[in-house]
TIVO-2410 file (N, C-alpha, C; in nm, 3 decimals):
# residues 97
REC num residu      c1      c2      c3 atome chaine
REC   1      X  -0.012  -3.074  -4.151     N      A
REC   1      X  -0.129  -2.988  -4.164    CA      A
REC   1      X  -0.236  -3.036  -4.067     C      A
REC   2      X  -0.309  -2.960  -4.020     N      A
REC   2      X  -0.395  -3.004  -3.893    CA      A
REC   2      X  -0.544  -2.959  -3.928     C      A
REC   3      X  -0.560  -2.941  -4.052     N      A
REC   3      X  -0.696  -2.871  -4.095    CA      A
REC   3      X  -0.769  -3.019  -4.136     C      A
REC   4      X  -0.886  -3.069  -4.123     N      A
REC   4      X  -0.951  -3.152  -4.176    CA      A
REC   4      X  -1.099  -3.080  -4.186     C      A
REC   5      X  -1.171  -3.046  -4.321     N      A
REC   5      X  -1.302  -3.016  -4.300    CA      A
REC   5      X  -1.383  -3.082  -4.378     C      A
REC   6      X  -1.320  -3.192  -4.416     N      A
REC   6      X  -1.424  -3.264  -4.527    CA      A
REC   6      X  -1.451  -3.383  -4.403     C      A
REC   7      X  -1.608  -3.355  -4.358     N      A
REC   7      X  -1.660  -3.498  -4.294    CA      A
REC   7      X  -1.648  -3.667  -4.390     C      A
REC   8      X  -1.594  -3.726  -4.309     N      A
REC   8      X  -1.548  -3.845  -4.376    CA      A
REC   8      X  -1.675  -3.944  -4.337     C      A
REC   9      X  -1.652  -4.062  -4.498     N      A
REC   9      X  -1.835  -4.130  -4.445    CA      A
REC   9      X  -1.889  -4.229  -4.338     C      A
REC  10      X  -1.985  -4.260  -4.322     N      A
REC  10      X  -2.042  -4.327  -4.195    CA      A
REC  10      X  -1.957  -4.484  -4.209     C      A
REC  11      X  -1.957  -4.522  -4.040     N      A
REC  11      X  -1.914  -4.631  -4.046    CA      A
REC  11      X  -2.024  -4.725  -4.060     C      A
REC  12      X  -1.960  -4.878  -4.113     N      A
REC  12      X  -2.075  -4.998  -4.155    CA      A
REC  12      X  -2.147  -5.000  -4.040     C      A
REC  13      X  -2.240  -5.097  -4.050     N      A
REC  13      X  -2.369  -5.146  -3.934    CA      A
REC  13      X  -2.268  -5.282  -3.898     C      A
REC  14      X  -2.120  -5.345  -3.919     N      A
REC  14      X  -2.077  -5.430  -3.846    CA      A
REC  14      X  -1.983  -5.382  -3.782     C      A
REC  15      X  -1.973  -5.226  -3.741     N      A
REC  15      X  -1.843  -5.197  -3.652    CA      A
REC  15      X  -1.941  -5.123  -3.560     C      A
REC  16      X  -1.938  -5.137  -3.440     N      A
REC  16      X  -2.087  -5.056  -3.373    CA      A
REC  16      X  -1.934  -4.981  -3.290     C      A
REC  17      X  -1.975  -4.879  -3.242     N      A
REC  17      X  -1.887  -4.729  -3.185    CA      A
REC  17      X  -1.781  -4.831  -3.059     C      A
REC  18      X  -1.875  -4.880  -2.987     N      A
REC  18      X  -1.780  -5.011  -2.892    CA      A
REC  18      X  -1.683  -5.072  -2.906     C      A
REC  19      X  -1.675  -5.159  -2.997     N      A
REC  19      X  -1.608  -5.254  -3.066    CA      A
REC  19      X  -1.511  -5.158  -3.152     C      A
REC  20      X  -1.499  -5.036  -3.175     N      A
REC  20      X  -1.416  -4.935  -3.254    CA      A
REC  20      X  -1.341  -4.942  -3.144     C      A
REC  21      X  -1.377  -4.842  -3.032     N      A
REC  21      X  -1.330  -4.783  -2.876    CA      A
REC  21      X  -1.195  -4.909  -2.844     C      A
REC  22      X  -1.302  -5.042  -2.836     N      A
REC  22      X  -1.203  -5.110  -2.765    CA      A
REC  22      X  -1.094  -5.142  -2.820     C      A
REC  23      X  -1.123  -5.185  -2.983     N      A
REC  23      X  -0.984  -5.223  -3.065    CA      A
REC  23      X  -0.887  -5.116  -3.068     C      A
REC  24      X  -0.888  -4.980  -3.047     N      A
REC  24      X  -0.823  -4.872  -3.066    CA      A
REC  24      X  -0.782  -4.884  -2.921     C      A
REC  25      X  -0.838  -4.947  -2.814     N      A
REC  25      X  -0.770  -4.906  -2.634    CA      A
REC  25      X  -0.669  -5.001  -2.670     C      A
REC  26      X  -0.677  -5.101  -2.715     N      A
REC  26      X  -0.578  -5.240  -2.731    CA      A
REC  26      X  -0.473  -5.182  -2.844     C      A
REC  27      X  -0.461  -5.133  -2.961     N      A
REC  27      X  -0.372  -5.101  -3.001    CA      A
REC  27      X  -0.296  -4.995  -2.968     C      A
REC  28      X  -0.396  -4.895  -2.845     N      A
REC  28      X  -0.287  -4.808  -2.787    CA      A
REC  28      X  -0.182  -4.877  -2.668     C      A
REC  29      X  -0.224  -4.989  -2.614     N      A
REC  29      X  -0.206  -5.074  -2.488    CA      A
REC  29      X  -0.061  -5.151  -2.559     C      A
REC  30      X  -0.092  -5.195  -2.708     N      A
REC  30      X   0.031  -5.230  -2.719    CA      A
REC  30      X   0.162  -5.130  -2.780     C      A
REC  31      X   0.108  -5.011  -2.808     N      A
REC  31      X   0.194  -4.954  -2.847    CA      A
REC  31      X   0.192  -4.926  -2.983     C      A
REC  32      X   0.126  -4.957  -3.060     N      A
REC  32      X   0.041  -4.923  -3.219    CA      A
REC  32      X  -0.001  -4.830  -3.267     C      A
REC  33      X  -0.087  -4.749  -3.133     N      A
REC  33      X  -0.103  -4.603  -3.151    CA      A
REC  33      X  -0.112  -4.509  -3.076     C      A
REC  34      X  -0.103  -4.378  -3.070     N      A
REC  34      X  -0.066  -4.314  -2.959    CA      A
REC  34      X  -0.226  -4.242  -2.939     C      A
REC  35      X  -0.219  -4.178  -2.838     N      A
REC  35      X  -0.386  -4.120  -2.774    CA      A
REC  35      X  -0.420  -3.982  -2.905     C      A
REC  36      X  -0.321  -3.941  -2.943     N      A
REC  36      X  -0.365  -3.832  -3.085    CA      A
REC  36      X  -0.414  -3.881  -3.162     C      A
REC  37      X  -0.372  -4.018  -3.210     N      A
REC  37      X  -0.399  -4.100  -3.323    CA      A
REC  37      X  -0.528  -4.132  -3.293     C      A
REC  38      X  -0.554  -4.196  -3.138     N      A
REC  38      X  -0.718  -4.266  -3.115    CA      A
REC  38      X  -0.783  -4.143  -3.141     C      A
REC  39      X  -0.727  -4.021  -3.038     N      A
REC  39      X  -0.831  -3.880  -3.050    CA      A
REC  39      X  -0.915  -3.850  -3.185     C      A
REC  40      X  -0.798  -3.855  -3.297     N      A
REC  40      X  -0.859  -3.801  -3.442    CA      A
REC  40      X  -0.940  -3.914  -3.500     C      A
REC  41      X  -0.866  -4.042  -3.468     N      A
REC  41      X  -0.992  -4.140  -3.523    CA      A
REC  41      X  -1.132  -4.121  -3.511     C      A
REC  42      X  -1.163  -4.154  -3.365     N      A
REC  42      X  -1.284  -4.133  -3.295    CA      A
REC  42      X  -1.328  -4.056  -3.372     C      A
REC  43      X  -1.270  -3.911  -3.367     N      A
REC  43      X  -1.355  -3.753  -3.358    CA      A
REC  43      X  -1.425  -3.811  -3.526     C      A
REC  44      X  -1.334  -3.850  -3.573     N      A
REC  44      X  -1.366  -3.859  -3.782    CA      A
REC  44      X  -1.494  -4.001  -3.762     C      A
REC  45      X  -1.413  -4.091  -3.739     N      A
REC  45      X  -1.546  -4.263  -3.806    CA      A
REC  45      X  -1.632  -4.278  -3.717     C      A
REC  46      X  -1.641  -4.202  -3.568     N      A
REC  46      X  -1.738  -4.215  -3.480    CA      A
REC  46      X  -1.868  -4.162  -3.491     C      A
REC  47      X  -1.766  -3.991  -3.483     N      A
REC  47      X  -1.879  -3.877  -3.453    CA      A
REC  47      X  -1.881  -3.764  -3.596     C      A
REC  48      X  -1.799  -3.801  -3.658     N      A
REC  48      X  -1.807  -3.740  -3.830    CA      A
REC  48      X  -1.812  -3.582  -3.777     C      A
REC  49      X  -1.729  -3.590  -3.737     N      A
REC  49      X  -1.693  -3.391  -3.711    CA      A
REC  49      X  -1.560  -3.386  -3.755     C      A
REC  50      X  -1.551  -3.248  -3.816     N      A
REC  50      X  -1.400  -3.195  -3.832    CA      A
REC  50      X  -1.389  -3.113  -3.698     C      A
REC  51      X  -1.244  -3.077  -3.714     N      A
REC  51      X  -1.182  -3.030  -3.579    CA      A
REC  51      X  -1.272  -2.895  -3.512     C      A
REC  52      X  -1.293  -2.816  -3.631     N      A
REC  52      X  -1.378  -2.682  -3.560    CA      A
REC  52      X  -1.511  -2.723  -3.487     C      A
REC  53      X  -1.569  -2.873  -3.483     N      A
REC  53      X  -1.665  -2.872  -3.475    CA      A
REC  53      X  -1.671  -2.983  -3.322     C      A
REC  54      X  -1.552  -3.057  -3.326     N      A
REC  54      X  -1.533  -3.092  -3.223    CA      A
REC  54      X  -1.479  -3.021  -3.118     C      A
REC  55      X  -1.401  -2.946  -3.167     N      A
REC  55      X  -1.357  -2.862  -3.014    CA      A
REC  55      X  -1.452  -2.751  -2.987     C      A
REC  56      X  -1.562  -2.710  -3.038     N      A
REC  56      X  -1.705  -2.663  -2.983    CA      A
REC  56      X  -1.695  -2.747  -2.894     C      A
REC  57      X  -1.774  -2.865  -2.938     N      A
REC  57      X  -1.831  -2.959  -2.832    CA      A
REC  57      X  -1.777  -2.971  -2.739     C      A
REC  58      X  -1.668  -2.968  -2.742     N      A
REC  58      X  -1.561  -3.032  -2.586    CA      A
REC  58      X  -1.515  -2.882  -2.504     C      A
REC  59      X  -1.501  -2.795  -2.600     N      A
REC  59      X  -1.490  -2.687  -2.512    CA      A
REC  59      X  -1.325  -2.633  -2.503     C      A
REC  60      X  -1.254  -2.689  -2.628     N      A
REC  60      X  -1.179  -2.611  -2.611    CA      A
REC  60      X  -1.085  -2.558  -2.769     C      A
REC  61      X  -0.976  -2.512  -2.777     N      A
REC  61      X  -0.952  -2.428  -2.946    CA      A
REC  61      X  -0.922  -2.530  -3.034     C      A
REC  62      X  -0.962  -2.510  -3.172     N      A
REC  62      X  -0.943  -2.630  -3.249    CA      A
REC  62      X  -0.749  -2.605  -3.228     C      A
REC  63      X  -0.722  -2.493  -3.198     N      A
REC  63      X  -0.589  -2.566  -3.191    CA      A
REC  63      X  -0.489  -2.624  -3.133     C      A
REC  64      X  -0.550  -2.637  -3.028     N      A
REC  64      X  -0.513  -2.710  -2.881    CA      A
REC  64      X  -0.576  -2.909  -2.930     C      A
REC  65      X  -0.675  -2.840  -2.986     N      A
REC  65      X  -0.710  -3.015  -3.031    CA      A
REC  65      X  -0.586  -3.054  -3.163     C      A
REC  66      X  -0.600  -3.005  -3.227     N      A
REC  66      X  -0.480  -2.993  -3.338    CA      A
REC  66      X  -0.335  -3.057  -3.247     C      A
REC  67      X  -0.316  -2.979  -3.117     N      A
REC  67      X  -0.195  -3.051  -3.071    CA      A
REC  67      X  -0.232  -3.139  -3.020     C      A
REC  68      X  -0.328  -3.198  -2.968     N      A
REC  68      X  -0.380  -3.329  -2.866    CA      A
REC  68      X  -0.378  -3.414  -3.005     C      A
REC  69      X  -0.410  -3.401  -3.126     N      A
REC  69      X  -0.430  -3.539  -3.229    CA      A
REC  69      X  -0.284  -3.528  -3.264     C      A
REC  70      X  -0.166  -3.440  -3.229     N      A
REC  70      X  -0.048  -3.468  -3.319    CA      A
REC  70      X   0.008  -3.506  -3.198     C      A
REC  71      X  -0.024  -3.521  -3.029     N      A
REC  71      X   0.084  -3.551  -2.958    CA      A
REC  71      X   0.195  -3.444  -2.942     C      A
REC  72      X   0.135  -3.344  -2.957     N      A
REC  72      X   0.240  -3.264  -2.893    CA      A
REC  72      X   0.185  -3.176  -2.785     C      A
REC  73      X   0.288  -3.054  -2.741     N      A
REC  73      X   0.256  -2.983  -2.624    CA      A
REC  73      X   0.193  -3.118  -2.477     C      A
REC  74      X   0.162  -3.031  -2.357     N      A
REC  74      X   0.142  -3.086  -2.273    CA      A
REC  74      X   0.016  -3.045  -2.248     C      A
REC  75      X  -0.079  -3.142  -2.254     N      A
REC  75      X  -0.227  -3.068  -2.253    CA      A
REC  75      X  -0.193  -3.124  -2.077     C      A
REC  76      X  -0.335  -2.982  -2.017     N      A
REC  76      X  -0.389  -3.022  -1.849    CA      A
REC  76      X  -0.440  -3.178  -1.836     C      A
REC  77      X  -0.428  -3.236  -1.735     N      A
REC  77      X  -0.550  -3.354  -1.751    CA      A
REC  77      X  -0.667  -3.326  -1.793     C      A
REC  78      X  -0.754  -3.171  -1.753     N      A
REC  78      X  -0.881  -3.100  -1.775    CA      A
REC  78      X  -0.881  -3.131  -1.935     C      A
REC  79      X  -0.803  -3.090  -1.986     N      A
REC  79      X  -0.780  -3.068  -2.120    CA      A
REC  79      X  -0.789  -3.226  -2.170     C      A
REC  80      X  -0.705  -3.302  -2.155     N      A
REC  80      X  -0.695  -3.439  -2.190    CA      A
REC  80      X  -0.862  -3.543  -2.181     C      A
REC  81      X  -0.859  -3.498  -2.063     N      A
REC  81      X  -1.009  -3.572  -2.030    CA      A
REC  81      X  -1.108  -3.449  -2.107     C      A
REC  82      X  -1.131  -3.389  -2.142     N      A
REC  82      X  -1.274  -3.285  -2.175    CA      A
REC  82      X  -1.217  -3.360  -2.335     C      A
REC  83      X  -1.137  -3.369  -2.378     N      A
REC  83      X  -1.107  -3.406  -2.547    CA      A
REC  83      X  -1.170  -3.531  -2.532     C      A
REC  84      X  -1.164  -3.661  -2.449     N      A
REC  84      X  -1.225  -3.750  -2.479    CA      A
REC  84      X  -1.347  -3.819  -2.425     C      A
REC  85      X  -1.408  -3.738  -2.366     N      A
REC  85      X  -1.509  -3.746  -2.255    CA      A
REC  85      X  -1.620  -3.767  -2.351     C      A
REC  86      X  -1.659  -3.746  -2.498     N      A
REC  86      X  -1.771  -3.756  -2.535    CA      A
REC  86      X  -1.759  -3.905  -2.594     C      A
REC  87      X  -1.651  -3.980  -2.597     N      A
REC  87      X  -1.654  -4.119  -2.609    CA      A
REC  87      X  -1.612  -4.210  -2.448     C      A
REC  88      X  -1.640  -4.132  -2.349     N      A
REC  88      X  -1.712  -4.207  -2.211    CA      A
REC  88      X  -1.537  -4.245  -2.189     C      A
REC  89      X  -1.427  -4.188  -2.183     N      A
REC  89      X  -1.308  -4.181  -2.216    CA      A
REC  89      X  -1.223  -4.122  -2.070     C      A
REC  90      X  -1.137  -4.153  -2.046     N      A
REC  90      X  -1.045  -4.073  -1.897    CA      A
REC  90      X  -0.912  -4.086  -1.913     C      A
REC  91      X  -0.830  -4.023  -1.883     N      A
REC  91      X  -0.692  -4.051  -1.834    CA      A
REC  91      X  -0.696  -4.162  -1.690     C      A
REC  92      X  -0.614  -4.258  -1.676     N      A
REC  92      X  -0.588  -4.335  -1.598    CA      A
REC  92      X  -0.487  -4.413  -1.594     C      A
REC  93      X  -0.452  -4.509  -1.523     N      A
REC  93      X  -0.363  -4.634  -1.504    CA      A
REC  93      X  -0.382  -4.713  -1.519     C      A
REC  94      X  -0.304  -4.769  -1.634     N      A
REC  94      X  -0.347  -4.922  -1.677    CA      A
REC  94      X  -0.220  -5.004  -1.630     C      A
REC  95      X  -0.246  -5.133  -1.649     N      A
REC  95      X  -0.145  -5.262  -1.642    CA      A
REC  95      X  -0.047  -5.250  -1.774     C      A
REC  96      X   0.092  -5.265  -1.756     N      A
REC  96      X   0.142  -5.280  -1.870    CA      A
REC  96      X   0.123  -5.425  -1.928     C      A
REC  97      X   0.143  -5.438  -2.051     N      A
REC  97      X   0.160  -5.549  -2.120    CA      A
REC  97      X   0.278  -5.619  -2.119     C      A
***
């Protein structure tokens, strides 16, 4: 199911949005979680939006975001980068581990 509309609650004053970002780049780096998984995190303990409200912001259908948090279909890079651009976010090349 890809519907989430209950905003979930604020994160503590000892996890600041940074320190979220990076532990989530490192568990995607090792293979822990995939970029759908970071996508829906973020969108929920960061920025406390459900899906209709994030894909306003970014600009594109909640159900295209719906496939970007499940990992499926082949989003554009446009697409890939506009989903994570409001957490300062890109597609790129990293070093493997």
């Amino acid at each position: 199911m890809c519907s989430d509309s209950v905003k979930p609650g604020k994160n503590s004053a000892q996890n600041p949005e940074r320190e979220i970002i990076t532990a989530l780049l490192i568990s995607y780096q090792k293979g822990e979680l995939t970029a759908g998984q970071i996508l829906k995190i973020m969108r929920r303990e960061i920025l406390e939006m459900n899906q209709t409200e994030y894909a306003i912001l970014v600009g594109i259908s909640r159900r295209t975001l719906c496939a970007l948090e499940q990992d499926q279909g082949s989003p554009t890079l446009a697409v890939f980068n506009a989903a994570f651009r409001p957490f300062g976010l890109q597609a790129g090349l990293i070093t493997a581990l």
